[in-house]
C-alpha positions in Angstrom: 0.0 0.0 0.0 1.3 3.7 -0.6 2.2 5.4 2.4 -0.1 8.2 3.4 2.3 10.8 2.9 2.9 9.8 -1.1 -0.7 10.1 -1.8 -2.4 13.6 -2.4 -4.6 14.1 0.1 -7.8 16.4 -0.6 -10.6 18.3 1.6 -13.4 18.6 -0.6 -15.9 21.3 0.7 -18.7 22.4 -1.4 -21.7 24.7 -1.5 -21.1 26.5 1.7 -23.6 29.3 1.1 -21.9 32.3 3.2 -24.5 34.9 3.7 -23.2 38.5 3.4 -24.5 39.3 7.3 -22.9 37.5 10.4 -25.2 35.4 12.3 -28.3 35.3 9.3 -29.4 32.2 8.5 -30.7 30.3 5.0 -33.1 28.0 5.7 -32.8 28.5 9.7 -29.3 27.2 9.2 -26.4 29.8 10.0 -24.3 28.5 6.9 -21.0 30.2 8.2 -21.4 28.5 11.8 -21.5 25.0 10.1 -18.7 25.8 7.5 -16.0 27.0 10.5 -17.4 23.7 12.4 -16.5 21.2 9.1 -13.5 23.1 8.9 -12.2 22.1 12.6 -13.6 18.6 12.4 -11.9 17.9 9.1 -8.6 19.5 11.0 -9.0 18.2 14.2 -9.8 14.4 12.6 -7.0 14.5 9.9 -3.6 17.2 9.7 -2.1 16.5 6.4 -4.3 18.1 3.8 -2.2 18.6 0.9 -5.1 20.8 -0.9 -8.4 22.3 -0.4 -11.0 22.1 -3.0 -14.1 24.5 -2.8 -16.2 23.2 -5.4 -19.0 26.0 -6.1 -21.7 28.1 -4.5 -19.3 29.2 -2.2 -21.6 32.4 -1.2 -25.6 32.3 -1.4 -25.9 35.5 -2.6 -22.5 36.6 -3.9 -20.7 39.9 -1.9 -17.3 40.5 -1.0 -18.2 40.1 2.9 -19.0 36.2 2.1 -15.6 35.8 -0.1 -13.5 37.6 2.4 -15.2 35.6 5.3 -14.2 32.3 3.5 -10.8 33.9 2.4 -10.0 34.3 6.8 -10.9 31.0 7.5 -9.4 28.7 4.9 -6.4 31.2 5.1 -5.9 30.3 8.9 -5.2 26.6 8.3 -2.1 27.3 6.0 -3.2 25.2 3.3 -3.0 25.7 -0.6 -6.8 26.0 -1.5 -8.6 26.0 -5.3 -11.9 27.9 -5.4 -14.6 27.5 -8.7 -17.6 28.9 -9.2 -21.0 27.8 -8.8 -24.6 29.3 -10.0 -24.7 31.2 -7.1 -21.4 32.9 -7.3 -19.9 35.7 -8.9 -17.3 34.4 -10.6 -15.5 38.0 -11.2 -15.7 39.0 -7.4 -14.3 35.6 -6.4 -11.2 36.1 -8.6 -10.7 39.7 -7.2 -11.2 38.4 -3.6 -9.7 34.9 -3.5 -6.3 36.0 -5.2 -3.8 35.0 -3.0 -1.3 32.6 -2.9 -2.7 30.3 -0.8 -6.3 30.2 -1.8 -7.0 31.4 -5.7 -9.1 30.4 -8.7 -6.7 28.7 -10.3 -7.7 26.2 -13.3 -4.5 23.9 -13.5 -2.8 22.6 -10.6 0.2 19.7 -10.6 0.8 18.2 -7.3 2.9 15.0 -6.3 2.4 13.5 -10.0 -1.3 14.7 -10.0 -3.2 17.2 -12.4 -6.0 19.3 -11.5 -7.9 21.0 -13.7 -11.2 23.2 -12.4 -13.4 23.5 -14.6 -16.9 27.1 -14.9 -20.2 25.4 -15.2 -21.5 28.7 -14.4 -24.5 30.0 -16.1 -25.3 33.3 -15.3 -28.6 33.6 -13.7 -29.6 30.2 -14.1 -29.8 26.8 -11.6 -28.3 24.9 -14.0 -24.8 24.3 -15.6 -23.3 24.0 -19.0 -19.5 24.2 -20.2 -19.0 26.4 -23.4 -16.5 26.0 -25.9 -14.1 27.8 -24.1 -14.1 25.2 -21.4 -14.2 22.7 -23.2 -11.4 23.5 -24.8 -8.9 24.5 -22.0 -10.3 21.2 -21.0 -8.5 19.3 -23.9 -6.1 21.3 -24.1 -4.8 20.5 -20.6 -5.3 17.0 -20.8 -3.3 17.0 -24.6 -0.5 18.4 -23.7 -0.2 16.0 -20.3 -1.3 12.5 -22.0 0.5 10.3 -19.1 -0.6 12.5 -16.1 -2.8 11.0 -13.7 -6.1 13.5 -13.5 -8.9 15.2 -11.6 -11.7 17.1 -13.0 -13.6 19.1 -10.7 -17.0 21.1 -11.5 -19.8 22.9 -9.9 -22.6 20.8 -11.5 -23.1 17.1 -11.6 -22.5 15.5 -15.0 -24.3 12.1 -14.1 -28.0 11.8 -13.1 -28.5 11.3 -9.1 -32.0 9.9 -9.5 -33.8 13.2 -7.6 -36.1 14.3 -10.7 -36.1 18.2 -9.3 -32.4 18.4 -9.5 -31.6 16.2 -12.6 -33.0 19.5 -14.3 -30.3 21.4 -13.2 -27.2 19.0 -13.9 -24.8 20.2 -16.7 -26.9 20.2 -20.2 -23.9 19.5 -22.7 -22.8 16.7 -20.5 -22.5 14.5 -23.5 -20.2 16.8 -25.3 -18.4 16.9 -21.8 -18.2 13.2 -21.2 -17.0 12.7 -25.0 -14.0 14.5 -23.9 -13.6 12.6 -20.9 -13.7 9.2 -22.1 -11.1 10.4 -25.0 -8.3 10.5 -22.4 -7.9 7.5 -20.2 -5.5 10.0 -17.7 -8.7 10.9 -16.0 -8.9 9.3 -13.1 -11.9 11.0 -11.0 -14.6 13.7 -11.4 -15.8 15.6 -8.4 -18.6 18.0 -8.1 -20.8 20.0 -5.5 -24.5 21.2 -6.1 -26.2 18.2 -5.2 -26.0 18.7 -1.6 -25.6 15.2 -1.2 -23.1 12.2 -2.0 -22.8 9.9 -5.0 -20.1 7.4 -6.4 -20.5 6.4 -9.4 -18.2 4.8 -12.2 -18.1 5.8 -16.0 -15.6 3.4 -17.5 -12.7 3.6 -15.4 -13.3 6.8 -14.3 -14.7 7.7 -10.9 -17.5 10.7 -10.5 -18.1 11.8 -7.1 -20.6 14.3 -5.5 -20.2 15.7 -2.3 -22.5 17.2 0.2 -22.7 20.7 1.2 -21.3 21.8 5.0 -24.9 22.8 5.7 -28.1 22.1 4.6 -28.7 18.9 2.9 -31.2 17.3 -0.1 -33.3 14.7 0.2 -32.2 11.7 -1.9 -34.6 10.4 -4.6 -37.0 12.7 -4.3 -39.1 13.9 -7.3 -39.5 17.3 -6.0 -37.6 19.9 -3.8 -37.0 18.0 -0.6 -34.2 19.0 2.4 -33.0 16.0 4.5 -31.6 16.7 8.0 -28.5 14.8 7.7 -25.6 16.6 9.5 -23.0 18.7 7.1 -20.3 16.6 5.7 -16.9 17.1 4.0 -15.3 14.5 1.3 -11.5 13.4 1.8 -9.7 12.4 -1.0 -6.8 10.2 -1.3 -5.2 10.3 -4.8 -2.5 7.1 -5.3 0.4 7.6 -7.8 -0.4 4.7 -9.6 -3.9 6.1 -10.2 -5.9 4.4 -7.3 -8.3 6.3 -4.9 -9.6 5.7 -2.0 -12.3 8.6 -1.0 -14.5 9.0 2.1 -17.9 11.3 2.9 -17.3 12.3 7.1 -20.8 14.1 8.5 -20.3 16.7 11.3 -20.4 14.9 14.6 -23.0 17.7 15.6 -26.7 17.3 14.6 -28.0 20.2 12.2 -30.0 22.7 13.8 -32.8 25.3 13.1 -33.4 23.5 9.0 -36.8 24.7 7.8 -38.0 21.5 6.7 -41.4 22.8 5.2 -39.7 25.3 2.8 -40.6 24.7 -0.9 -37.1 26.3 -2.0 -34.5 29.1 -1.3 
């Protein structure tokens, strides 16, 4: 077996929703409460991160308190960390705000014999996602020039169907024209995205796609229409193996959720 310290190790957080004002709440849940407490569990349970990954709606309704908010906090544990955009973000403030060193947009990262390349599903004003030709491209582009180089993708929006009707509407439409891409370059190992507020593991080939919860409020699994779930906020830890192997795991907040409007029709 690789020794842990060979492997890239990974916190995944995703759709965090930081509200602009300190203490408000979405959906009776004080998103900025529950993304500090992920934060020290992940810490607390694991200290070798190698990475951060902030895989989309970062803010819930995008201002430069929420980016500078997230900016203190992930800035604090010393670790390099990518951000992307999700629909709820402003893609242009995030890249003004989170442009530091440490935690930054970037679209290409290489990190012990890994490549990771984020990827903008971003449409404006909309739920759902899409990649342009612009994306696309980088996309093959990246992947071209570094044929032998073990690969993560990571996006905003899902590119595989979770089974929830309501939120299958909002996955990424040109996913076929994404996935053609995909399957063109065996160097992809995984896929990770956020914005289904809840986990999935599924396999395409030999590639592995992975969603990830949010570190607040969750969705109800299967459900044909809007539906929240009171399942505790959760981070994903990724282990990424030289010889293209991973071993990935989905850890809830030890703390029950508190205050979730259940009986809300959306947000």
């Amino acid at each position: 077996m690789t020794p842990a310290s060979e492997c890239l190790s990974i916190l995944q957080l995703s759709d965090t929703h930081i509200l602009a004002s300190p203490g408000a709440t979405l959906l009776g849940i004080d998103t900025a409460y529950y993304f500090r407490a992920v934060l020290a569990q992940a810490f607390a349970q694991r200290q070798a991160f190698d990475l951060i990954m902030l895989t989309g709606d970062l803010a819930q309704e995008p201002a430069s308190q929420s980016y500078r908010y997230i900016l203190k906090h992930i800035s604090g544990y010393g670790i390099p960390c990518i951000c992307l955009p999700g629909n709820h973000d402003d893609y242009a403030l995030m890249q003004k705000v989170l442009n530091t060193p440490l935690v930054n947009c970037r679209k290409q990262v290489f990190l012990k014999g890994w490549q990771i390349i984020s990827l903008n599903s971003q449409i404006i004003g909309e739920e759902g996602g899409y990649l342009p030709a612009g994306e696309l491209c980088f996309l093959e582009g990246c992947l071209s020039q570094h044929p032998g180089q073990n690969t993560l993708v990571a996006v905003h929006h899902h590119p595989l169907a979770t089974g929830s009707v309501w939120m299958d509407t909002m996955m990424i439409e040109n996913s076929d024209e994404f996935l053609a891409v995909v399957k063109r370059h065996p160097q992809i190992k995984i896929i990770i995205n956020g914005h289904i507020h809840q986990a999935m593991d599924r396999q395409l080939q030999s590639i592995r796609i992975l969603g990830t919860p949010s570190t607040c409020f969750q969705f109800k699994p299967k459900s044909v229409e809007f539906a929240l779930d009171d399942t505790s906020p959760a981070y994903r830890h990724l282990q990424l193996h030289a010889d293209g192997r991973i071993s990935s795991q989905v850890f809830r907040l030890s703390e029950a959720l508190a205050g979730l409007e259940t009986t809300t029709t959306g947000y």
